[in-house]
Each structure stands twice: as structure tokens, then as C-alpha cells.
Wavefront OBJ file of the C-alpha trace (Angstrom):
o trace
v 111.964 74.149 88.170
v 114.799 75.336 86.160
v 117.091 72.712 84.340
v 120.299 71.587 86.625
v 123.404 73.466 84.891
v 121.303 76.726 84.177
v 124.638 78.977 83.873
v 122.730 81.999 85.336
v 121.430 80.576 88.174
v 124.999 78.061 88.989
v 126.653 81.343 88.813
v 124.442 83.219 91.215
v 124.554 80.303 93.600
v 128.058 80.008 92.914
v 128.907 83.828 93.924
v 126.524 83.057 97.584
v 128.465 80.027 97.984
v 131.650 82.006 98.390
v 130.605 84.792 100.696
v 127.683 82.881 102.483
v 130.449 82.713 105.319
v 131.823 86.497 105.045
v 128.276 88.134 105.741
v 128.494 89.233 109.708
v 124.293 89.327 109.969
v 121.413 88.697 107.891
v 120.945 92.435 106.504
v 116.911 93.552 106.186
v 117.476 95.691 103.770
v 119.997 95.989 100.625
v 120.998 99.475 99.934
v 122.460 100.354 96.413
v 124.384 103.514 96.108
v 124.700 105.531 93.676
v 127.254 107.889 91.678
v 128.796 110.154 93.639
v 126.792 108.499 96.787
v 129.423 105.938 97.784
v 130.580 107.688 100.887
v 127.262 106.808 102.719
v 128.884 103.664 103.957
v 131.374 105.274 105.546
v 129.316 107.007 108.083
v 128.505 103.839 110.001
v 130.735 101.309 111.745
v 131.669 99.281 109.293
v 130.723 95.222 110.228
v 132.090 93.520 106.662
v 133.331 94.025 103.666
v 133.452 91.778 100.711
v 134.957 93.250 97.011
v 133.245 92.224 94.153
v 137.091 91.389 92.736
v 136.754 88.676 95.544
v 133.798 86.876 94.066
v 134.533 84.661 91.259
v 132.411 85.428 88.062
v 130.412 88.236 89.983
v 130.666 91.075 87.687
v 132.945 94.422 88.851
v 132.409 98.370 87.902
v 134.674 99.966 85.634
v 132.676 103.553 86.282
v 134.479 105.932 87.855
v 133.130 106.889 91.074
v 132.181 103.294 91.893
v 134.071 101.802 94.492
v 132.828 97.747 93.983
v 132.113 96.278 97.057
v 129.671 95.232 99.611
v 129.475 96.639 103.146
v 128.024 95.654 106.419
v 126.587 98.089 108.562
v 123.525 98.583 110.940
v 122.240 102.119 109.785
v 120.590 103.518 113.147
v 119.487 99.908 113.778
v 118.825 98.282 111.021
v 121.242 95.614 109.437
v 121.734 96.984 106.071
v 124.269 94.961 103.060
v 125.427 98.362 101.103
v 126.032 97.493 97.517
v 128.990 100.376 97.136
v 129.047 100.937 93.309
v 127.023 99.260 90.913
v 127.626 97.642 87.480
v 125.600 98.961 84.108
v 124.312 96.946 81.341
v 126.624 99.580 78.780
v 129.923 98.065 80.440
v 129.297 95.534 78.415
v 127.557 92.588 80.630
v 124.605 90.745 80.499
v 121.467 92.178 81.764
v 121.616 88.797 83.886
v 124.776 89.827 85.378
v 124.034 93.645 86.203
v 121.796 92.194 88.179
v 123.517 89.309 89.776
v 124.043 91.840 92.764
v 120.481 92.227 93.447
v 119.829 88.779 93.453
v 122.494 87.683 95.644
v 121.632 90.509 97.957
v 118.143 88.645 98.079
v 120.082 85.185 99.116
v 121.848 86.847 102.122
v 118.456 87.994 103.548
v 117.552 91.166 102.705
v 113.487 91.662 102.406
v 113.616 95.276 101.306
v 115.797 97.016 98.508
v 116.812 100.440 98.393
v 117.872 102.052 95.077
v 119.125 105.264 94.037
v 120.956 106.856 91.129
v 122.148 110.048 89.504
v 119.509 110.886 87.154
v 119.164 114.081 84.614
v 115.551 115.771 85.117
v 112.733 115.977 82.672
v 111.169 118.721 84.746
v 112.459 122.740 84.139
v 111.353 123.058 87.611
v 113.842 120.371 89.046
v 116.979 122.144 90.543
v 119.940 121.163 89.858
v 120.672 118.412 93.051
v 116.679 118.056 93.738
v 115.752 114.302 95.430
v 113.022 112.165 93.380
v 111.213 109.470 94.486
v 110.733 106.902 92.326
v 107.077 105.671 92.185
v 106.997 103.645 88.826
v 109.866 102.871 85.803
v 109.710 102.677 82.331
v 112.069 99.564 81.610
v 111.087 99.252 77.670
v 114.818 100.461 76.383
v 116.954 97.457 78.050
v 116.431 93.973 78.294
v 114.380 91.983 80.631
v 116.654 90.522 83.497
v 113.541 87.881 82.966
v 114.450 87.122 79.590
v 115.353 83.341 79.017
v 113.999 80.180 80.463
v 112.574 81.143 84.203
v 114.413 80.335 87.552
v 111.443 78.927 89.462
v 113.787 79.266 92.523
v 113.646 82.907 92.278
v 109.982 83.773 91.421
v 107.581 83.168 88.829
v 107.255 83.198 85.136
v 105.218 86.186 84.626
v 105.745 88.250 87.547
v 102.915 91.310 88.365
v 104.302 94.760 87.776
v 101.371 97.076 88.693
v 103.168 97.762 92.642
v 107.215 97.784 91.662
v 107.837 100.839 94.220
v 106.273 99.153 97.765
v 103.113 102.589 98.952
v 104.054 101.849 102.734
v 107.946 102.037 101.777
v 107.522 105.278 99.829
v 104.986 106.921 103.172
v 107.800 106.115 105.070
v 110.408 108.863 102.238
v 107.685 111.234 102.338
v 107.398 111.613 105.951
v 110.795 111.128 106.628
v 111.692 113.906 103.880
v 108.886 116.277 105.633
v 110.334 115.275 109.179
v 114.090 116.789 108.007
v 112.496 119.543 105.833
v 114.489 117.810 102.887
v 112.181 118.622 99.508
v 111.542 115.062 98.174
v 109.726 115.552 94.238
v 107.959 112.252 93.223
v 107.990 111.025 89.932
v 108.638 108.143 87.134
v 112.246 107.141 85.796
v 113.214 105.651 82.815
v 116.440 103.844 82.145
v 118.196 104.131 78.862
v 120.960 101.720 77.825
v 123.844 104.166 77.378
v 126.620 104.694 77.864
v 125.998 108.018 75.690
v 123.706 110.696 77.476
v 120.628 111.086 75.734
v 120.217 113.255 72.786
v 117.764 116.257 72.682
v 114.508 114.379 70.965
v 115.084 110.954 72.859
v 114.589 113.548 76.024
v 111.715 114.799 74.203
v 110.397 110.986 73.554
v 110.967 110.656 77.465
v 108.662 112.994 78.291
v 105.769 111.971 75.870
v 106.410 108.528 77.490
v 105.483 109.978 81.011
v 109.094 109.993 82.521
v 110.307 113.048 85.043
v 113.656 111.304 85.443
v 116.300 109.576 82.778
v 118.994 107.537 83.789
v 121.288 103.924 82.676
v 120.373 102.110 85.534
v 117.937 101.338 88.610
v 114.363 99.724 86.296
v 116.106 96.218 85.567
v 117.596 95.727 88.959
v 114.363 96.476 90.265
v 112.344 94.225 88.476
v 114.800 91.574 88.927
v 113.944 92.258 92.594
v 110.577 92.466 92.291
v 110.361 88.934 90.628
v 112.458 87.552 93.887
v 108.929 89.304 96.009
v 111.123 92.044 97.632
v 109.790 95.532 98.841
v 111.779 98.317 96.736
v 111.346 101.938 96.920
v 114.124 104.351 95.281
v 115.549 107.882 95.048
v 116.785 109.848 92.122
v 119.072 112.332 92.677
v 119.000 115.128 89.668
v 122.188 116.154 88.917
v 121.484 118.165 85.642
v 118.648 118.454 82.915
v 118.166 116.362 80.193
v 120.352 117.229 76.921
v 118.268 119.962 74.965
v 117.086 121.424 77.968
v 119.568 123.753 78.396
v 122.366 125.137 76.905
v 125.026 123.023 78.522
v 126.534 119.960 77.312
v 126.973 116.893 79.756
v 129.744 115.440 81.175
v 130.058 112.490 83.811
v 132.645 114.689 86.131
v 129.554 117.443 86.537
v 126.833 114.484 87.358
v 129.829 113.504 90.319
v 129.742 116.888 91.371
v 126.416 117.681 91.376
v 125.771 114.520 93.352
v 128.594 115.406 95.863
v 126.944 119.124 96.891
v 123.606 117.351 97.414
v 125.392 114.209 99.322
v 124.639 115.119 103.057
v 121.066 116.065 102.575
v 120.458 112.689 100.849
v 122.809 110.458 103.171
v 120.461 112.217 106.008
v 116.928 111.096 104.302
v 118.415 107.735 103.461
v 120.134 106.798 107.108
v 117.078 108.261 108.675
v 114.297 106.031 106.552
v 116.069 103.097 106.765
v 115.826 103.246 110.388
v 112.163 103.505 110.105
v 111.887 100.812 107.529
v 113.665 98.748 109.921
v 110.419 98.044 111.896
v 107.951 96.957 109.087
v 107.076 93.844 109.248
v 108.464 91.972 105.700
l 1 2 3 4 5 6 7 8 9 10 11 12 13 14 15 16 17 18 19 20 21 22 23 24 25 26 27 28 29 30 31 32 33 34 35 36 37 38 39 40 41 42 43 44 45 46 47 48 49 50 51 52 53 54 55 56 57 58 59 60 61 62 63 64 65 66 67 68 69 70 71 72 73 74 75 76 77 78 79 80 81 82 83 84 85 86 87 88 89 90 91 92 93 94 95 96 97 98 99 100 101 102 103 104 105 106 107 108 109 110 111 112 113 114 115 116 117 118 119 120 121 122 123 124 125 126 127 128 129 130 131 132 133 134 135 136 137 138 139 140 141 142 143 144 145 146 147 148 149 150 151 152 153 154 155 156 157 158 159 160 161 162 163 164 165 166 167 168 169 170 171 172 173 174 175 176 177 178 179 180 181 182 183 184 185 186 187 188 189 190 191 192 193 194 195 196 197 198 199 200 201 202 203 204 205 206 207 208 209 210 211 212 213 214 215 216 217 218 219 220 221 222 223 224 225 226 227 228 229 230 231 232 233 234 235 236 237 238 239 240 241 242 243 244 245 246 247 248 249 250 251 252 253 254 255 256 257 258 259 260 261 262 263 264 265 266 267 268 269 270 271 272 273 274 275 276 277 278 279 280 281 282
């Protein structure tokens, strides 16, 4: 067991102790949206809402785009906690707090968590707006959210990472993505610290590493969940090519955008899986 007064783990329990009585269900799965993705929650009735500003010590967004709350909503059925913008370990946090979120999203009940994320593409063939799924990460450029003495109340010391991305979770994107005739590519992501957008050879590096997708977020928060024994499956969405693959330079505005023309086609595959994922047995 972990020492009484571990700050990390006081100020996790701390944040559940203040909106243990705010959550209108016990969600099944937690749903994190990202850039440009926010307005998913709005398509559903909404059952709660809880700002992060509202949570004493829990850690709020300072991206543009991200809104910084959680929402309640059954999505065709299932009761679904949306995490409505996200915090990044290059705002300045510790990894422990970027994914304090995740964590408490575990206390409130979820089994299963859903991640996605604006991501540039490694691939010449990805379009401009194409969907990934995520089957594995490459988490070497940020800290470990493990790092530090071990919360035994959370999971164990030296969690298995060989199954991050749950098979049964990602049959359920493929089918659901051939059921809508929504093009779903597959592939591996890799999360840089940022906040600066990769420069031409480090996308180069990326790709002799085995990475399709590049990103600042999404690999710790998933294997902070994975060490709490939750089911995770994620989407990229590709909002541009890495730098040096074209001629363009990037800019945060175009990433919104790109993620905006792409955003029914995505809310669709994600409203219509989490349905399905509803009925597995976790």
C-alpha cells in the first residue's frame, strides 16, 4: 500500500470527494475529446456537468479549443462521463496531474476509456482529416504517469503493456467504421512533449521508430489507464502531415480546422461504437 499523505493520490481522492455527489449515473465508459472535437457532447441530452474550475487542485486547459469540463450523457444507451477538453503535460503540469482526469474518471465507474486526438500523419497516403485507430503507442518522449513510489490502490507496480488498445474494443471501430462506410486507417501513435510541432528529422526519427501518427497527448493517459485495468481503444484524427512532409508550415488554428470539416463523420463512428461497446461485458 502506498504511504498515508501520498500528495498524488490525497489529491486524486480529494478531487472524487468533491464531485462523488454531482455525477447523475455511474458512466461505463469515459470519453476524452479531442481538439476541435468538443462539440460531440452537445449532441446528446446533457445529464451533468461539472467544470474542472469547480474541482479544487484538479488541473484546467489553457488550449484553445478546450472547453474544461465533464459531461453526462447516455450516447444511444450507454452512460458515458465526456471529458470535454483535456490538459497536456507542455502546459506546464505534472505528468501525474495530466492524468488526474483519467484516473478520477476510473473512480466514478467507468470500465472502458475512449481517447482521441488531433494528430499530424506519418503516412503521404493519409488525407488530410483521415480517422486512425490507435492499436499501440510509443510513450518513450514523456514521463511515466507511473513514475514515483506506486499507488497499490490503483494497480500494480509493473503493470503489462503488451494489450494497451483492448482487440474486442478495436473489432467493434472496424466494424462500426465499415457499417457507416467511414474509412478508419489503423496504425501506432507517438506522443511528443511539445508544445512546439515537431521538426522535419524528429518526424523522420518517428517513422524509423514505427509511428504512423505524432501527437502531445493520448500514450500517458492511456497507460495511466491501463495500470487502473481499464479497456481503452482510441482514434486519431489527422489533421495535417508531419513538418517536412510538405511544404506548409503548421499552425494550431489549421489542426482546429481540419478537425472541424472531419467532425460529423467522426462524432458518427464515435456515438455509434459506443453504443455497441455499451453491451460488452467489463
Amino acid at each position: 500500500m502506498s504511504e498515508t499523505g501520498n500528495p498524488v493520490y490525497e489529491k486524486l481522492m480529494g478531487c472524487f470527494q468533491t464531485v462523488k455527489e454531482r455525477i447523475p449515473f455511474v458512466p461505463k465508459v469515459a470519453l476524452v475529446l479531442g481538439s476541435g472535437l468538443g462539440g460531440f457532447g452537445e449532441r446528446f441530452q446533457t445529464e451533468g456537468v461539472i467544470p474542472y474550475e469547480e474541482i479544487p487542485g484538479f488541473p484546467v486547459s489553457t488550449v484553445p479549443g478546450h472547453e474544461g469540463r465533464f459531461l453526462f450523457a447516455h450516447v444511444n444507451g450507454t452512460p458515458v462521463v465526456m471529458m470535454q477538453g483535456r490538459v497536456h503535460y507542455y502546459e506546464g503540469y505534472e505528468i501525474s496531474d495530466v492524468v488526474l482526469p483519467i484516473r478520477l474518471m476510473k473512480l466514478m465507474g467507468a470500465r472502458i476509456l475512449f481517447l482521441t486526438n488531433a494528430a499530424g500523419g506519418l503516412r503521404q497516403e493519409f488525407a488530410e482529416g483521415a480517422l486512425m485507430m490507435i492499436t499501440d503507442h510509443i510513450a518513450s518522449f514523456v514521463p511515466s504517469p507511473l513514475r514515483g513510489e506506486n499507488l497499490e490502490e490503483l494497480g500494480t507496480r509493473f503493470p503489462d503493456m503488451s494489450r494497451v488498445y483492448d482487440p474486442a474494443l478495436q473489432e467493434i471501430l472496424r466494424q462500426t467504421a465499415r457499417s457507416l462506410e467511414i474509412p478508419l486507417a489503423e496504425g501506432v501513435y507517438l506522443q511528443f512533449s511539445g508544445p512546439a510541432y515537431e521538426t522535419p528529422h524528429e518526424v523522420k526519427m518517428a517513422r524509423l521508430l514505427g509511428a504512423d501518427a505524432v501527437g502531445m497527448s493520448t500514450a500517458c493517459e492511456a497507460a495511466a489507464a491501463n495500470h487502473m485495468g481499464m479497456k481503452i481503444c482510441g482514434i486519431s484524427c489527422i489533421t495535417n502531415l508531419g513538418c517536412g512532409m510538405t511544404d506548409r508550415p503548421l499552425c494550431h488554428e489549421e489542426v482546429q480546422q481540419a478537425a472541424d470539416r472531419v467532425a460529423d463523420a467522426f462524432q458518427r463512428l464515435v456515438a455509434e461504437a459506443i453504443g455497441k461497446m455499451g453491451g460488452l461485458p467489463v
